[in-house]
Steps between C-alpha positions, in 0.01 A plus 500: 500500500479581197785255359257217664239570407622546086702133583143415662343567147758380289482150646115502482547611141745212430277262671184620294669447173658208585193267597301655216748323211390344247532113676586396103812537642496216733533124376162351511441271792354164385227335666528208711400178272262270672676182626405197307438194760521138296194250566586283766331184597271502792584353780880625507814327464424193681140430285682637195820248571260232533295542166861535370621136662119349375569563141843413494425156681262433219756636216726237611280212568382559128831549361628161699159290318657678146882353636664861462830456427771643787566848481422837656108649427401842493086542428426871432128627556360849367176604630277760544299603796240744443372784742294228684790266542350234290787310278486517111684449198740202708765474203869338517782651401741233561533193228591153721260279337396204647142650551701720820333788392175381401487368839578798648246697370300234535563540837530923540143499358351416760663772773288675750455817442837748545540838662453710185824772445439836619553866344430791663280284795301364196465131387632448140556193237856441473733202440696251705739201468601208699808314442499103640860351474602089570765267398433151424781279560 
């Protein structure tokens, strides 16, 4: 009995000094980040697809009155959508010519309102781009 209850204490004694170490030890666990979620336009895919198809369809209607020579187009928008979803700062990053890009934003200006991003459940300003590729042949 008295062999127990000695290996009784002993294992108390172990288990004591054991969860009262210094956690310094242990590799600090990092906190989850917050998942960024991109604006998105309202309306989903299909609405967003075709705002997409409108612009284009007017890109290329103004590049055919200009007579764009044949070749493959690549417009690049940058934009920023703030924490209400409204759509500022429209810019072009891409250098066609033609007036493709001035059409464009133009164009882009004039988006409904987006889904702003989300951190951490809260609305926030961030920025966005949208690509619109043809060929003329």
């Amino acid at each position: 009995m008295k062999t127990s209850t000695l290996l009784a204490a002993l294992l108390l004694i172990f288990n004591l000094s054991t969860f009262a170490r210094s956690s310094s030890e242990d590799k600090p666990v990092a906190a989850p980040k917050a998942a960024l979620v991109a604006p998105a336009y309202r309306g989903g895919d299909r609405a967003h697809n075709a705002f997409r198809m409108e612009i284009l369809n007017k890109m290329i209607r103004a590049a055919v009155q200009q007579q764009l020579p044949a070749g493959s187009y690549n417009v690049v928008l940058r934009f920023d959508v703030d924490s209400r979803g409204n759509v500022s700062n429209v810019q072009a990053s891409s250098g066609n010519g033609f007036g493709l890009e001035e059409k464009a934003i133009e164009l882009f200006r004039k988006s409904a309102r987006w889904t702003p991003a989300q951190k951490g459940g809260q609305s926030i300003k961030a920025s966005h781009s949208e690509h619109f590729r043809f060929e003329v042949m």
